[in-house]
N, C-alpha and C positions, 0 to 999 in steps of 0.2 A: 436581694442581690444588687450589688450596686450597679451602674450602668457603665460600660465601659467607654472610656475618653475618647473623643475625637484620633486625640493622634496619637492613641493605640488603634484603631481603625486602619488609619491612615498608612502606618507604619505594616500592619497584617494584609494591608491588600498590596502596597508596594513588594513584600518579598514574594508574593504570588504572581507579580509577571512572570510571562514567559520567558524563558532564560534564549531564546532564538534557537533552540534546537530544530534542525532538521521534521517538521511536521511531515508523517506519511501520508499520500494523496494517493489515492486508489480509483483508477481510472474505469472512468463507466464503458460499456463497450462502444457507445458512440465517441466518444474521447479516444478510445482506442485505433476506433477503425480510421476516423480521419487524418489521426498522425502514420497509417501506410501509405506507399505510392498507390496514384490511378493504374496503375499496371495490375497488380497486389489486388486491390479492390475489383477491377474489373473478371477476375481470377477466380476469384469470392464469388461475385455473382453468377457462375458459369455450371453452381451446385443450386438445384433447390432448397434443402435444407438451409445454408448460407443465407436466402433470398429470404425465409420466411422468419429465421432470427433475427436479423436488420429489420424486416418491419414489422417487428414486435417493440423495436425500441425507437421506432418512431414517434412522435409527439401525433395527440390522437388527430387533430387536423391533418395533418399529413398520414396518418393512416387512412380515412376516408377521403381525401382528395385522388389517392394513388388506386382506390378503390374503385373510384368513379372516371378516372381517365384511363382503367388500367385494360380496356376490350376498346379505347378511340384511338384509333388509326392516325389520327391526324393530330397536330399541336391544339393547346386549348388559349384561347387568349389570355391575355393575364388579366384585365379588366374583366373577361366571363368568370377569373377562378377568384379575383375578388370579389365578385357578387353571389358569390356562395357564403359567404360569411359576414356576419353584420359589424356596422361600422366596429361598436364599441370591443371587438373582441380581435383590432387590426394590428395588436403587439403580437399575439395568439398565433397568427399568421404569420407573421414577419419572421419569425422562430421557428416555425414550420418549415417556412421557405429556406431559411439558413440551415437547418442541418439536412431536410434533401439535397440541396446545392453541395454541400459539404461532403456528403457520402457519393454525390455525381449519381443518385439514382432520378432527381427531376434536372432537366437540361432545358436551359433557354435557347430557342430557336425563332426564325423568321415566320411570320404568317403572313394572309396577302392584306396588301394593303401597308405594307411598310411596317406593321405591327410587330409586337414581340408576344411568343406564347411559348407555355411551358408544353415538354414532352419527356414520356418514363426512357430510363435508357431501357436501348433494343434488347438488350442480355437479361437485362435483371427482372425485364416485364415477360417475356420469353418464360424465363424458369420462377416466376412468382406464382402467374397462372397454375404450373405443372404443380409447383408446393400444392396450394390454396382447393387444386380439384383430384388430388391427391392421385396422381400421374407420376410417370418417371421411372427412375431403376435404380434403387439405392446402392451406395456402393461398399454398404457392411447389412446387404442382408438378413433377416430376420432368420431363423432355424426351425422354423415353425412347424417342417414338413417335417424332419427328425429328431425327433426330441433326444435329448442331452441324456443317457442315463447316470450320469452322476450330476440330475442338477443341483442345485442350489438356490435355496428359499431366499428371501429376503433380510429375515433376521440374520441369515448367514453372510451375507453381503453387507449389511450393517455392520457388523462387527468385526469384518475383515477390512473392510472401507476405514475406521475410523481408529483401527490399529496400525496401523500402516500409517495413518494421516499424525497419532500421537506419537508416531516414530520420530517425526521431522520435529515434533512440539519438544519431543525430550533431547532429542539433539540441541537444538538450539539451547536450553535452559542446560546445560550441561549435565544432567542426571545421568543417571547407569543405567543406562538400557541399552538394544541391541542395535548395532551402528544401522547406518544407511547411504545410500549408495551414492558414487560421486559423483553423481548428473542431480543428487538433492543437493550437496554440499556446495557446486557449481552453482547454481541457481540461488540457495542463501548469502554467497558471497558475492553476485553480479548483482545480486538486489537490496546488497545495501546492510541484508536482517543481521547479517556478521562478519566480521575482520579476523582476519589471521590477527595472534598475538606474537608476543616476543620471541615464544617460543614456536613458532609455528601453528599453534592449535587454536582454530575457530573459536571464536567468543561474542557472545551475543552484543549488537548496538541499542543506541538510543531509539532508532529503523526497530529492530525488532522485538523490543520491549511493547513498540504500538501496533504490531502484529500480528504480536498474541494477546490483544486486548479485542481484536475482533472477533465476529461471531462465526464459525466453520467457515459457511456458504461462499465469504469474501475471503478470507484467506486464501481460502482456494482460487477463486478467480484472481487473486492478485497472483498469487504463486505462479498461477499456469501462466498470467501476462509474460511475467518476469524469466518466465520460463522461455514463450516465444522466443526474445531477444536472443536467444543463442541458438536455435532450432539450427540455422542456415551455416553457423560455424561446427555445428554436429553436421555435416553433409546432407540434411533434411531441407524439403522446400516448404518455407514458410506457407504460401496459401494453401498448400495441399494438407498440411497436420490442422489450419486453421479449421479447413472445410469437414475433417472427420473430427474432429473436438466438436465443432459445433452440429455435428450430423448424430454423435451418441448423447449431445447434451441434449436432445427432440429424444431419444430411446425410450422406451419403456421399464420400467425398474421391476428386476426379476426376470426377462427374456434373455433370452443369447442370441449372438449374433456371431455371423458366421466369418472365416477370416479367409477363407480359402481363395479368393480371388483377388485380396489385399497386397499391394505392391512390398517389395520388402523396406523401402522408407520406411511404410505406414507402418509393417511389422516392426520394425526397432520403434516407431514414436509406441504405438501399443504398449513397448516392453516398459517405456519411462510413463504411462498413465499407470499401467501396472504395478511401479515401485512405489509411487505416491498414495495408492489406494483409489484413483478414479475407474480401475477397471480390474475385472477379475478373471483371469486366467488361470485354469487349474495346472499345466504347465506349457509352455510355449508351441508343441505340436499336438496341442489338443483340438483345435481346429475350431474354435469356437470362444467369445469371452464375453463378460456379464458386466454393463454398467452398472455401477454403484450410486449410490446417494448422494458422493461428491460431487460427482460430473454432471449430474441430472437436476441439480439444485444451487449449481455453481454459479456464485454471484447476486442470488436472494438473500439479502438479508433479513427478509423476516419471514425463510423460509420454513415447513417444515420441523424440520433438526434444531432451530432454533428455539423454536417455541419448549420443543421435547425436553432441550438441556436446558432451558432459561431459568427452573428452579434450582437444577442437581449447579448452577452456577455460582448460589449465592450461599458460601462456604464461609466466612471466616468472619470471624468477631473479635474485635479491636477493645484492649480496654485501657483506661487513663492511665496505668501503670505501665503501657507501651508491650504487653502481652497481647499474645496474636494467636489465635488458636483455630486452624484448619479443620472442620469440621467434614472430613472425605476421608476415602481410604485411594484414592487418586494417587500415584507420584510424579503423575505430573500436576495437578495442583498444587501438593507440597515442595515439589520444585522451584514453582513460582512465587511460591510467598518466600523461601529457601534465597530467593536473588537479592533480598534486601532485608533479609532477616535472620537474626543469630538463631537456629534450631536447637532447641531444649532438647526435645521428648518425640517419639515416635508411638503411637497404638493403632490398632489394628486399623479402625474407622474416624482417629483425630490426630494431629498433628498441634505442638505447640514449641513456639518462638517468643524470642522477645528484640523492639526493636533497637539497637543501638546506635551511638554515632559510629562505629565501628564498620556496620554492617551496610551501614545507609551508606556511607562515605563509599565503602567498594563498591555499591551498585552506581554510586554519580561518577566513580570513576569511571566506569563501564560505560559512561554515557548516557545511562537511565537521567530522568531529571525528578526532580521533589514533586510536578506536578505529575509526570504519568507514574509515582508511587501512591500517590492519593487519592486519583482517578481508578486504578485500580483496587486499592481499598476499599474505596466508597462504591463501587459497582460491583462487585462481590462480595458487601455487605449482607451476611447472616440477615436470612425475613425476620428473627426477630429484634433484631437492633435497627429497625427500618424506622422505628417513632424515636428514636433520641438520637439517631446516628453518629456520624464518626466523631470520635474526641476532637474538642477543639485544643484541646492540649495538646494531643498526639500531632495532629495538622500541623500546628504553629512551630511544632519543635522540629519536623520535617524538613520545613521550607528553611528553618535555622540551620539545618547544617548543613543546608548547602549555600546558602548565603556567608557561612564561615569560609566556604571556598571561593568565594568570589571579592570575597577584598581586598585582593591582591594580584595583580596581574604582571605579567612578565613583558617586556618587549626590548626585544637586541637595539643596543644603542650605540651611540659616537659619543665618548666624551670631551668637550673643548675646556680646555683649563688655561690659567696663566694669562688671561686675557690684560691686556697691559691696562686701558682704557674703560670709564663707563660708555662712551661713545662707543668706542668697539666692541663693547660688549651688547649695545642696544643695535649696534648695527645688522650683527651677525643673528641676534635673536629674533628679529620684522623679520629678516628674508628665511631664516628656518619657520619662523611661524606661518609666513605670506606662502609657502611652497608647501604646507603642511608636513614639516620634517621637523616640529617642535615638540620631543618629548620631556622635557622636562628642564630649568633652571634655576640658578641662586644668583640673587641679583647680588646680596653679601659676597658673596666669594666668586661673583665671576663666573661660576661655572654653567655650563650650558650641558645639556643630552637632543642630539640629534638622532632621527633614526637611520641605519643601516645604508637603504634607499636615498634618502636623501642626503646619505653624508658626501658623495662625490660632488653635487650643486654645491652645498653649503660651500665646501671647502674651493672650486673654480673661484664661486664668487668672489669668498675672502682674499685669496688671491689677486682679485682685479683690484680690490680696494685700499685705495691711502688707508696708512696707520697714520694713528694720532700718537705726540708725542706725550708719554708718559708725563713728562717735569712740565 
């Protein structure tokens, strides 16, 4: 086999840039929590369950620092809390210290002697203890004294959890299956995952093309962030839905818990955990509801659920003749290979397509780009196509058509013509280029293209300026 040329190399990794599309950034719940007000956060910390998820997500320094000032009454100096840790490990700290600071759970205060020393805030140290010596009064008690008689195993909450949750997946991919509710469709559209189209009807973006390329656990936790953001324009109080979100995320999977004492906020936020599948209610005056495997796994990416599905994920074998064959009885799998793929043939347990410029072209309209088309291929690469992987023919011809859409670009312009002068002509071109309003000239014929923006300068200027005489 020959070796391939430099500058076919060259040429094969240049149409592999990123094209700048919008990357999804999935915020961790420390990134989260910081971008709320101190008002919001001090709210938070006013629930134990709240207090003992933040310091879960503590850096582990600061976990055992908070542990050891967490029964001293007094500030600790910062010279004694730097001599708990050796020199070489004083980044380790620095990081520490920045995201306590940032959550407002360690506070810099005065000590004597003009000193400065750190101190836990009074609230969050208060109900950390009550978590940690498992104290308190929950405020979605457990049901323990009354058992359920219609309860509900596990397996059954699996499977109601993740039907409900493929409800939203097949909405998004436009498949036929049974709608869902407009507190989900509100939430795919405030986060980006889809855009009304011409016709009015929801259609997947570039956003949510990298979406559904995550594993359950973060989807969910993205969803539910995304979800937050409009809690408070539904008439719900943001810290209060925070503090029971993250009070059934601590639940037990397979208990019930009771709702009888639940405000009716809480009870409407319950209703929208319930449409998404993080929570199971048999129907809404049943007085009792069952966390599911969403809510209780939400935000682990290498939780559980994933491990479980991480084989039944690797479905579809790619071959050099650009045949695509879905190897599921899934329709939401075959949905998503369906977004960039002409569908042949349907059978009970395979699915086969092939891929065209046709098919590719309407998912890059859509926004999809050649790399999260190939990214997905290759990660839901058939285990036995794992030792020769994806066609390099297939790749190459990918990134080709959408590099057919990129050779040509559009932008509104001014055109100046009839220009009497080379002078005037070189004039008018330095101050369109010096103000960057230079799109485009022929120094032969004069003509100039200005943009849009810059045609009112261009044209003042000209204005201010002597012509030169033609003869």
């Amino acid at each position: 086999m020959s070796k391939e040329p430099s500058t076919s190399k060259e040429k094969r990794k240049n149409l592999r840039k990123d094209d700048g599309s919008k990357i999804l950034k999935v915020l961790t719940l420390y990134e989260y929590l910081i971008k709320l007000p101190e008002a919001v956060q001090d709210r938070l910390y006013s629930h134990p369950p709240t207090c003992l998820t933040v310091f879960r997500v503590l850096p582990d320094i600061a976990q055992q620092f908070t542990l050891r000032i967490l029964f001293i009454e007094q500030p600790v100096p910062q010279s004694v809390l730097s001599s708990w840790v050796p020199a070489n490990y004083s980044s380790e700290l620095d990081e520490s210290i920045e995201v306590a600071t940032n959550l407002h759970i360690w506070k810099l205060t005065g000590v004597s002697g003009g000193l400065k020393g750190w101190i836990l805030n009074s609230t969050f140290k208060k109900k950390l203890k009550v978590a940690l010596m498992g104290g308190g009064r929950s405020t979605v008690p457990n049901s323990d004294m009354t058992a359920d008689p219609k309860a509900r195993d596990i397996d059954f909450l699996d499977s109601y959890a993740y039907e409900r949750w493929e409800c939203i997946l097949h909405y998004m991919v436009g498949s036929k299956h049974e709608g869902i509710s407009s507190d989900a469709v509100r939430v795919l559209l405030n986060a980006g995952l889809m855009v009304r189209d011409t016709d009015d009807s929801p259609v997947i973006t570039s956003t949510g093309f990298q979406f559904l390329l995550l594993d359950m656990a973060t989807q969910v936790w993205y969803f539910m962030l995304r979800y937050m953001e409009t809690v408070e324009s539904r008439g719900l109080d943001l810290a209060q839905c925070l503090t029971f979100l993250f009070q059934i995320h601590l639940g037990t999977l397979g208990w019930d818990y009771i709702t009888d004492e639940m405000s009716e906020n809480l009870q409407a936020f319950l209703q929208h955990l319930r449409e998404f599948g993080l929570v199971y209610q048999r129907k809404r005056k049943a007085g009792r509801f069952y966390p599911t495997r969403l809510v209780i796994e939400m935000g682990q990416g290498n939780s559980r659920t994933s491990e479980r599905m991480k084989n039944k994920e690797r479905y579809i074998i790619v071959e050099t003749n650009f045949r695509i064959y879905a190897m599921t009885d899934s329709d939401l799998k075959v949905a998503l290979v369906a977004l960039f793929t002409h569908m042949l043939y349907r059978f009970p347990n395979m699915a086969a397509g092939i891929l065209t410029r046709d098919s590719v072209r309407t998912a890059l309209r859509s926004g999809i780009t050649a790399a999260q088309i190939v990214r997905f291929l290759t990660v839901h690469t058939h285990p036995q196509m794992q030792d020769c992987g994806m066609p390099q023919t297939v790749i190459d011809q990918i990134y080709l058509w959408e590099n057919e859409r990129n050779r040509l670009t559009y932008t509104d312009g001014v055109l100046y013509s009839n220009i009497n002068t080379p002078n005037d002509y070189e004039t008018i071109k330095n101050y369109a280029a010096e103000i960057g309003a230079l799109v485009w000239c022929d120094e032969r014929r004069r003509n100039i293209v200005v943009s849009t923006d810059g045609h009112d300068d261009v044209r003042k200027f000209w204005k201010k300026q002597p012509k030169s005489d033609p003869f």
